[in-house]
C-alpha positions as CSV (number, residue, x, y, z in Angstrom):
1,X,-26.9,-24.2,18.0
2,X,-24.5,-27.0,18.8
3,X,-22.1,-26.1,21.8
4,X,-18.6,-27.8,23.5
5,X,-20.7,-29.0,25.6
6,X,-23.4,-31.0,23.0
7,X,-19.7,-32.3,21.4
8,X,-18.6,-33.6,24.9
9,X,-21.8,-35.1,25.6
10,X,-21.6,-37.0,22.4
11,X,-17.9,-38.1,22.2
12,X,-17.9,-39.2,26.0
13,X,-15.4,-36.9,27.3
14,X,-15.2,-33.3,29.3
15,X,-16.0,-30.0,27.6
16,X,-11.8,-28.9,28.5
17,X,-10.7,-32.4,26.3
18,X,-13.1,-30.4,23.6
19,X,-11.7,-26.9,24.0
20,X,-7.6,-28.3,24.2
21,X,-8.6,-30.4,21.1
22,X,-9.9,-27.3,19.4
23,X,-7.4,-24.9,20.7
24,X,-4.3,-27.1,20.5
25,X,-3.3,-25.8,24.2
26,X,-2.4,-29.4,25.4
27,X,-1.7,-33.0,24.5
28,X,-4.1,-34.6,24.3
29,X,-5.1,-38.6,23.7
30,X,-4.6,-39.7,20.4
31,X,-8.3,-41.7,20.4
32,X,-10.3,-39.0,22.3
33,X,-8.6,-36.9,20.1
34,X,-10.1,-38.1,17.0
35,X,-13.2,-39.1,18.2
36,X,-13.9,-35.2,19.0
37,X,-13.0,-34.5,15.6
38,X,-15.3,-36.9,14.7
39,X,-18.3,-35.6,16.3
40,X,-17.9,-32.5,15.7
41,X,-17.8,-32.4,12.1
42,X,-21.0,-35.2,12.6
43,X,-22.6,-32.7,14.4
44,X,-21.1,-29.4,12.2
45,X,-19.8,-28.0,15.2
46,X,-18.6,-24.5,14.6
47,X,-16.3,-22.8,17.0
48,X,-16.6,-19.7,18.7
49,X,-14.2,-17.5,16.5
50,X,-14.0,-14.3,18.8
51,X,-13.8,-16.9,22.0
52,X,-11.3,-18.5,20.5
53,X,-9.3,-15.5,19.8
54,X,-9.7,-14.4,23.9
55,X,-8.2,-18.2,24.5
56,X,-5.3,-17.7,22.2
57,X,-4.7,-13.8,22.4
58,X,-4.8,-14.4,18.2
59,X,-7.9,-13.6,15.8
60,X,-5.7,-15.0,12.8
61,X,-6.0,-11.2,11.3
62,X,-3.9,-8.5,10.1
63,X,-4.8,-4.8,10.2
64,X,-4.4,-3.0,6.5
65,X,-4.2,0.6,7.3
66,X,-4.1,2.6,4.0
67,X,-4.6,6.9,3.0
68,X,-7.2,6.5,0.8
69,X,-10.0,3.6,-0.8
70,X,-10.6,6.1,-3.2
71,X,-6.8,5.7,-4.8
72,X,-7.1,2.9,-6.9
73,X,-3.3,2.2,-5.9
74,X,-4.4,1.8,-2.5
75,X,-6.9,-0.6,-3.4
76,X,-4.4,-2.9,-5.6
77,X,-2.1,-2.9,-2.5
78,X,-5.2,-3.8,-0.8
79,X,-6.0,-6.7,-2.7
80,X,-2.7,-8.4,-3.1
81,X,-2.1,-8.4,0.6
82,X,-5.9,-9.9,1.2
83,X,-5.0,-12.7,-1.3
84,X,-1.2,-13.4,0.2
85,X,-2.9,-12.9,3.7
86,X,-5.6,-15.6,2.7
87,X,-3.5,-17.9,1.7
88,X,-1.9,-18.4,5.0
89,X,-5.6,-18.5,6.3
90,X,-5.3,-15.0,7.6
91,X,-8.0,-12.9,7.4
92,X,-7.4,-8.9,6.4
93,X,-9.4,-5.6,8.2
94,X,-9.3,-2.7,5.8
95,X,-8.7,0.8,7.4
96,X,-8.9,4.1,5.5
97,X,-7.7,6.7,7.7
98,X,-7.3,9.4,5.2
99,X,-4.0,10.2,6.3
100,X,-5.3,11.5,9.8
101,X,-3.1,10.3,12.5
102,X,-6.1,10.0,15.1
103,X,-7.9,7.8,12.4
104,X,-5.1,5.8,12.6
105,X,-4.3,5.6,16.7
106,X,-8.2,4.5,17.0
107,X,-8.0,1.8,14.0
108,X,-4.8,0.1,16.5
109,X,-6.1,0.8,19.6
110,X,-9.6,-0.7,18.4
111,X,-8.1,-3.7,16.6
112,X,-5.7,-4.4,19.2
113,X,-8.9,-4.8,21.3
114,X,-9.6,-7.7,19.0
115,X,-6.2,-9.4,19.3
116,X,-4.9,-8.3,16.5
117,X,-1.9,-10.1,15.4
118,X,0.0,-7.4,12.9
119,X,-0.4,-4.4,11.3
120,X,0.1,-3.1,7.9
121,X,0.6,0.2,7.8
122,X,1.0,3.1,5.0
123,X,1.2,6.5,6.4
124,X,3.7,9.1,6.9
125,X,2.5,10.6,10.1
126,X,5.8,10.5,11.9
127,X,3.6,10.4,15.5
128,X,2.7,7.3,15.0
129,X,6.4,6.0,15.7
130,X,6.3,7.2,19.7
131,X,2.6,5.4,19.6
132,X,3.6,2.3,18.2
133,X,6.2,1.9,20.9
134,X,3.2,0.4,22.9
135,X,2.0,-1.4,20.5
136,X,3.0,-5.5,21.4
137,X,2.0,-7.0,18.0
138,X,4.3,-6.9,14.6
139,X,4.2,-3.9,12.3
140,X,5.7,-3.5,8.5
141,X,5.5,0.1,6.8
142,X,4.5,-0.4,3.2
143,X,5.4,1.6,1.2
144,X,6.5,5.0,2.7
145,X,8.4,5.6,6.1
146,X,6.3,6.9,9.3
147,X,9.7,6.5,11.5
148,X,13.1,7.6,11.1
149,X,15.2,5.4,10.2
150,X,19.0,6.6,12.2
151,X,22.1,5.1,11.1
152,X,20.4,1.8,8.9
153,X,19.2,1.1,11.7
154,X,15.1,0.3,11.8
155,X,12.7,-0.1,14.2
156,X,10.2,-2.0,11.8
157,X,10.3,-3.7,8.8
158,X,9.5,-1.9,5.5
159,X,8.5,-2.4,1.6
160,X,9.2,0.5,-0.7
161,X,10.6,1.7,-4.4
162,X,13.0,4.0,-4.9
163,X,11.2,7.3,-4.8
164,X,14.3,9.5,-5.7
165,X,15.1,7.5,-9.2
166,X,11.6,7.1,-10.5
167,X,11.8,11.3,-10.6
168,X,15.0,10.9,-12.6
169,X,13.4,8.4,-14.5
170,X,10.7,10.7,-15.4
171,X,12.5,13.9,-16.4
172,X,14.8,12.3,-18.4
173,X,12.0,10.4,-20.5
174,X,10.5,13.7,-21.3
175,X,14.1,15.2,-22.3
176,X,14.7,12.1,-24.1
177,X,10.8,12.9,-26.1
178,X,12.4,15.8,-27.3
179,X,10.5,18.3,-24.5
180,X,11.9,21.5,-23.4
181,X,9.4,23.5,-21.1
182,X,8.8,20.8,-18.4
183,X,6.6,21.0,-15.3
184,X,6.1,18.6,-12.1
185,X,2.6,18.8,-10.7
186,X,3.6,16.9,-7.3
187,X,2.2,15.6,-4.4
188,X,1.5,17.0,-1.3
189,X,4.4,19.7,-0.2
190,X,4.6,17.6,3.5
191,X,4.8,14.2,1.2
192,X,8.5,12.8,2.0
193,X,7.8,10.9,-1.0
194,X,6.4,13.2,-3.5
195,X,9.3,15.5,-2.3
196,X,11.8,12.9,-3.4
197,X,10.3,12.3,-6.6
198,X,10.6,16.1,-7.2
199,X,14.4,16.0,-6.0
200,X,14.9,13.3,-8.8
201,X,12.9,15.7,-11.0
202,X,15.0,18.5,-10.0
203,X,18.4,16.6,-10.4
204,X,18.3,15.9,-13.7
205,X,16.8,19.1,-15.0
206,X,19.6,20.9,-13.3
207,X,22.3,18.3,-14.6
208,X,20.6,19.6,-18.2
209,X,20.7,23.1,-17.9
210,X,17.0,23.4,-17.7
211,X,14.0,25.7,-16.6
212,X,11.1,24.3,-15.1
213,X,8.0,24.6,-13.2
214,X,6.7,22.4,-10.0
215,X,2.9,22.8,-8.8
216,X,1.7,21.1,-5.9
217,X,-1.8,18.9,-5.7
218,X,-2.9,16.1,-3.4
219,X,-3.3,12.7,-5.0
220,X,-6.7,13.1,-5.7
221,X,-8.3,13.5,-9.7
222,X,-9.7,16.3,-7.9
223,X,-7.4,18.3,-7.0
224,X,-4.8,17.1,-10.2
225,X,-7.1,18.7,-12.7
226,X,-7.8,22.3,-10.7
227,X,-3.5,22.2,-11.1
228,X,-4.0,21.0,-14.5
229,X,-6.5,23.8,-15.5
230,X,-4.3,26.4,-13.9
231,X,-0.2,25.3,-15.4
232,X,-2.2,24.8,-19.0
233,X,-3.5,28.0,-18.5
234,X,-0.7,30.5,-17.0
235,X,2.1,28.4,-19.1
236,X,0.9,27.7,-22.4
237,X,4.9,27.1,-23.3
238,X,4.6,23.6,-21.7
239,X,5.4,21.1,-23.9
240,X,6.4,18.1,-21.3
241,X,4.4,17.2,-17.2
242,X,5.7,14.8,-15.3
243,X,2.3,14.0,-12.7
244,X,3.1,12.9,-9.3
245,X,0.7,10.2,-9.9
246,X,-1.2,8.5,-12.2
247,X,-4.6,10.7,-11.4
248,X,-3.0,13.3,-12.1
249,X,-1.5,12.5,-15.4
250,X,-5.4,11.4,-16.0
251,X,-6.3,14.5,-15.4
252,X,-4.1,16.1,-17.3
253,X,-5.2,14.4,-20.5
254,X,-9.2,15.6,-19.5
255,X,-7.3,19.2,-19.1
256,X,-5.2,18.6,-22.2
257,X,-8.8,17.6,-24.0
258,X,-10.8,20.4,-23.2
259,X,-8.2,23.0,-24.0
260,X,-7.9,21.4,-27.3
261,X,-4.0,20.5,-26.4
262,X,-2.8,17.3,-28.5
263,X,-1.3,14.9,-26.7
264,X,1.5,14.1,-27.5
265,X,2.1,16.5,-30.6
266,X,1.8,19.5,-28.4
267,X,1.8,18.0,-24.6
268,X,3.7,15.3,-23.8
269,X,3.1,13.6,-19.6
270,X,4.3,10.7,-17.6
271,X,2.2,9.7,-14.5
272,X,3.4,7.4,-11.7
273,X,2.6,4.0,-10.1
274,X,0.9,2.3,-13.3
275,X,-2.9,1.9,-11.7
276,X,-5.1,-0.1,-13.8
277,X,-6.7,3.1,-15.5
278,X,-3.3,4.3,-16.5
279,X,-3.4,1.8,-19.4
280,X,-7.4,2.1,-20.1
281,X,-7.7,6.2,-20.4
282,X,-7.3,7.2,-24.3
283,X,-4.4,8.0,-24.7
284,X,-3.0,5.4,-22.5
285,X,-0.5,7.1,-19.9
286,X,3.4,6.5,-20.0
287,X,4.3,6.1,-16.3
288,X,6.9,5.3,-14.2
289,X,6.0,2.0,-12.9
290,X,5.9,0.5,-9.5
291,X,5.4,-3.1,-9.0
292,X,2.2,-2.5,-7.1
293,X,1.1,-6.2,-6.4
294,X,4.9,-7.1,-5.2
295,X,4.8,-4.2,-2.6
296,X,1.5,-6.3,-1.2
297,X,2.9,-9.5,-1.5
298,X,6.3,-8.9,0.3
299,X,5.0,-6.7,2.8
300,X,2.4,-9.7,3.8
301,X,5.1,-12.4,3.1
302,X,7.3,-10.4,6.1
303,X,4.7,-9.5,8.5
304,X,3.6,-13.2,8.9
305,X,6.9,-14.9,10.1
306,X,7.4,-11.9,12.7
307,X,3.5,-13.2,13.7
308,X,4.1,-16.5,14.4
309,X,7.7,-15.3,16.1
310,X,10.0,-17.1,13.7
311,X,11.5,-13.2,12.5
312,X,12.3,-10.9,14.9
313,X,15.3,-9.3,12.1
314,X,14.0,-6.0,10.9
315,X,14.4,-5.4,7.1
316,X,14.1,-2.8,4.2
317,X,13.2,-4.1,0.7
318,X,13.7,-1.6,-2.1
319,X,11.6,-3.4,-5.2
320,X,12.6,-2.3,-8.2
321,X,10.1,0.6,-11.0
322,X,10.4,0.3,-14.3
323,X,9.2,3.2,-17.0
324,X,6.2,1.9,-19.5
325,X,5.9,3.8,-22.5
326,X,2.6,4.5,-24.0
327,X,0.3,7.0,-25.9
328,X,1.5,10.3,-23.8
329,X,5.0,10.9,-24.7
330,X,6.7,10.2,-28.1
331,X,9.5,7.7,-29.9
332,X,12.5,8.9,-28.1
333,X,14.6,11.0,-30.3
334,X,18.0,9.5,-28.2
């Protein structure tokens, strides 16, 4: 394997000309410069990645941490950030901590080992805010808050949608469907998000004089059709679901299936997030929309410049959602 040293021997000057040439730590002369660049690409010279992050304290990386590689909205998240991150010839790690605050801690504490240069991070565990605090490399939330944010003011940068409206957004679809028995199956009870989304829900059912049910479920298809099974079952009256997410409202239509419920003569549902699946299931699922590859993109786009020190401002980007209408719910009747 070629070494500094084979590329020193070769272009006449001292292994240290090679490794400021490489490393950019120093001027160096403009000929000596190019004749190491020279030999090594005569000789394929490779450098040392993990040396050359100990030299520079940088591994040109960013840390991903997500909830879940089994949520296919994680992974689309996932993806856009690894392409915006690649493009800037950063490289992304991928962390699924299932939510589990100690998952997380060791993921930082590891990378940060690594020289990490920023971190990613979706998670609600509000612990992680007194952690962070000795954390010396950048960090964006994406997507949902694990620190309080006091008086507008933030202590990191974050990318989210506007959990609150897509609830309102929601009910009043089904209302506008022509549904009058309407359920939530949310997300997790200790969810800040899924509990705004049910205090959107919850707003303009009230604001219509309306009953209506909430169940709770995790995020999983798992767990959405055991809730299914059991609202289908104990309220047969239910004409309209709003689904805390999009597995859910696909598991609603398997639920729907087997108990011989039409969809959407006799059940109507809107999921949320608008995965991939949400448009291949039969019938295709009406969801409330967030603009999943944006969230990836921005949140990559403002980690980098706090990276490289050219952003120290802290900021909070609200994208916007947008409903898609498909094959679960009807024409409106508005």
């Amino acid at each position: 394997m070629v070494t500094i040293k084979d590329v020193a021997r070769e272009a006449g000057v001292s292994p240290a000309t090679v490794s400021r040439v490489i490393n950019g730590t120093a001027k160096v002369d403009i000929n000596k410069k190019n004749k190491v660049f020279e030999t090594i690409k005569q000789l394929e010279f490779k450098p040392n990645e993990v040396a050359r992050s100990l030299i520079k304290k940088s591994s040109k990386s960013i840390g991903l941490i997500i909830p879940s590689i089994i949520n296919p909205y994680f992974n689309q998240i996932a993806e856009d950030v690894e392409k915006t991150a690649n493009k800037h010839n950063y490289k992304t790690i991928l962390c699924n901590s299932n939510g589990d605050f100690n998952k997380e801690k060791a993921y930082i504490e590891s990378l940060q080992l690594s020289n990490i240069d920023g971190f990613l991070i979706i998670s609600e565990n509000e612990e992680l805010e007194k952690f962070l605090e000795c954390v010396n490399v950048p960090v964006v939330a994406l997507d949902r808050y694990f620190f309080k944010p006091e008086n507008n003011a933030l202590k990191y940068s974050i990318v989210k949608t506007d959990n609150y409206l897509g609830g309102q957004m929601a009910a009043q679809h089904l209302i506008n469907c022509g549904c009058r028995r309407i359920a939530h199956i949310r997300g997790p009870e200790n969810s800040v998000i899924a509990t705004e989304r049910v205090h959107g829900f919850q707003n303009v059912l009230n604001e219509n004089h309306m009953d209506y049910l909430i169940l709770a479920s995790s995020y999983t298809f798992e767990d959405g059709l055991s809730a299914s099974y059991r609202l289908l079952h104990e309220h047969p009256e239910i004409d309209g679901v709003f689904a805390g997410n999009d597995l859910i409202g696909i598991s609603l239509i398997k639920a729907a299936y087997i108990e011989n419920r039409k969809i959407p003569d006799q059940l109507q549902i809107v999921g949320y997030d608008n995965i991939l699946f949400s448009e291949l299931v039969t019938p295709s699922l009406t969801t409330i929309a967030q603009p999943i590859n944006t969230m990836g993109e921005t949140a990559t786009e403002l980690l980098l410049p706090q990276i490289v020190g050219s952003s120290i401002k802290n900021e909070k980007i609200i994208l916007p959602i947008k409903l898609i209408e498909r094959e679960t719910t009807k024409k409106k009747t508005e």
